[in-house]
N, C-alpha and C positions, 0 to 999 in steps of 0.2 A: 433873381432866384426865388423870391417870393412869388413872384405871380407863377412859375410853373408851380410849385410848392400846392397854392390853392388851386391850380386847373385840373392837377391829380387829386386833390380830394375833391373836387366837384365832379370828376368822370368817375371815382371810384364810388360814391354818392349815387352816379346812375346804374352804373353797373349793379350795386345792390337791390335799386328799386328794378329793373331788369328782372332779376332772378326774383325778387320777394311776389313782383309782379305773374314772373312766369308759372308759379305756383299757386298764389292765389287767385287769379285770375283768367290766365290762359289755358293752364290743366284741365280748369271743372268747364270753361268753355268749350274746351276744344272736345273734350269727352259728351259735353250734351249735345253738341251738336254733331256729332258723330254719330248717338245715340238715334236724335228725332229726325235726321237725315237721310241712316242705315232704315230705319222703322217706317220711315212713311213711302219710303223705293219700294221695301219690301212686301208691304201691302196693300200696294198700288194708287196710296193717296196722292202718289205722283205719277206723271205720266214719264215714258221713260228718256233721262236727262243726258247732258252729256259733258253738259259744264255748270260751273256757277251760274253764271249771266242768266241759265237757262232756268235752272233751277228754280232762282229767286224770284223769276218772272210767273211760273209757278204759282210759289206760296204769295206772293203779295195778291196775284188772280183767288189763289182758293179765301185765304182771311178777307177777302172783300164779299165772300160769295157763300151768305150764313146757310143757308139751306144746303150745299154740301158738303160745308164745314162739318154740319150735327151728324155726317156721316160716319165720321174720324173718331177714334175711341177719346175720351178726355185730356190724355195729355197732348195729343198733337191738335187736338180742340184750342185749347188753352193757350201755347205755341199760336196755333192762329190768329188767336183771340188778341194777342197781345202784338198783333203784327207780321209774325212768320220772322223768318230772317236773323241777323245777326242781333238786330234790337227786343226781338222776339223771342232771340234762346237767352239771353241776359235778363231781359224781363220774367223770364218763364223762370229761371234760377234765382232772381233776385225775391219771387214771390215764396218759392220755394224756403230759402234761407228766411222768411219772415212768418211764412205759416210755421213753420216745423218748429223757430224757438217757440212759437205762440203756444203753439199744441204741448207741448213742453212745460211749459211755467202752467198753460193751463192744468195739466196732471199735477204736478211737482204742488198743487196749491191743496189737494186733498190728502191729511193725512194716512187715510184708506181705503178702500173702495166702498164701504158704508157708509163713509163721509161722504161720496161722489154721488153715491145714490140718493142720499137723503136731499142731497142742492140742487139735483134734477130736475128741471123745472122748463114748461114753455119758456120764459123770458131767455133763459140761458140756452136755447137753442136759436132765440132770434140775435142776443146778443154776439152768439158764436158767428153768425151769417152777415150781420153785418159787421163785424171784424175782420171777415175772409172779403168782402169788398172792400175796405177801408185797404187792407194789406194789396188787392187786385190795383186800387191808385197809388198804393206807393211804388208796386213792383213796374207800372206803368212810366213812374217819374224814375226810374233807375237810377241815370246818371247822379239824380240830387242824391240819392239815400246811400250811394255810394263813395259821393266825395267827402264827405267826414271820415271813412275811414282811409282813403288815398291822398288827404290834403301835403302837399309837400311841391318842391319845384321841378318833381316830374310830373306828373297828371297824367301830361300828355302819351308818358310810357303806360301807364295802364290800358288806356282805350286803345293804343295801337297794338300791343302784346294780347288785349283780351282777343280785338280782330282778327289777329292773326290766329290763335288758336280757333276760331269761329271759321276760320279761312282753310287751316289745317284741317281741323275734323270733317268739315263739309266734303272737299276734296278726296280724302280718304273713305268716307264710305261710300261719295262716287263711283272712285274709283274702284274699290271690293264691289259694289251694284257690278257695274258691269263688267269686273271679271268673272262673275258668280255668274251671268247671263250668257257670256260665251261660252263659259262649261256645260250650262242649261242647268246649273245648282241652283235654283230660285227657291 
């Protein structure tokens, strides 16, 4: 009776990383890549797809091919930059999540705006740039800077739940691309 006892709190254990997972993880994926999917169809940064497979072959061809990459406005730049793809929209969000508290603490550290302008200074524009690099390698290491806060004995359910949302978003604004092209909605 003990061992089912513990095999229910160990599936009940998954089931919550599941859900904590499918929220913090799978949600803002599946929504970005929705986003830079729906965005790069739309303005022709892709040629027209009709599946994943296709898709991806794509963006790994365009992030390899810098010259017209710089064609792309910045964030599907960036996206590039960091891969395209599913490791690409995680990296793209993970840099996201790293500049944004940065920019953050960095406000949050002047009591006013005459404070901010009086610390105005070249050095703290070079310091600013190479901290938005420093953040460019950590968003590149993703998985490390994320397992400190996924450490537990699923793991494994984060990176399949984040995929899948990567897998869902994708999909779906395929799949709007090209019902919006049979209507001639472009």
């Amino acid at each position: 009776m003990q061992g089912v006892t513990f095999g229910m709190v160990g599936l009940a254990a998954m089931i919550e990383t599941i859900i904590i997972a499918a929220f913090k993880a799978g949600l803002p994926v599946a929504l970005a890549s929705y986003a830079l999917t729906w965005w790069a169809l739309r303005n022709d940064y892709l040629d027209s797809v009709v599946d994943i497979d296709e898709l991806e072959k794509q963006i790994k061809q365009q992030s390899k091919d810098k010259k017209n990459r710089k064609k792309a406005d910045p964030v599907h730049n960036k996206w590039l930059a960091f891969g395209g793809g599913f490791y690409g929209v995680v990296a793209l969000l993970t840099y996201l999540v790293i500049e944004l508290g940065e920019i953050l603490d960095f406000f949050l550290q002047f009591e006013s705006i005459s404070a901010f302008f009086s610390k105005l200074s070249f050095s703290m524009f070079i310091e600013l740039i190479i901290d938005a690099f420093m953040n460019f390698i950590l968003a590149i290491a993703w998985p490390w800077y994320w397992l400190g806060d996924i450490a537990g004995q699923h793991i494994w359910v984060w990176f399949a739940v984040a995929y899948g949302g990567y897998w869902a978003g994708t999909r779906l604004a395929l799949r709007h691309h090209m019902e919006r092209g049979e209507k001639g909605d472009n």
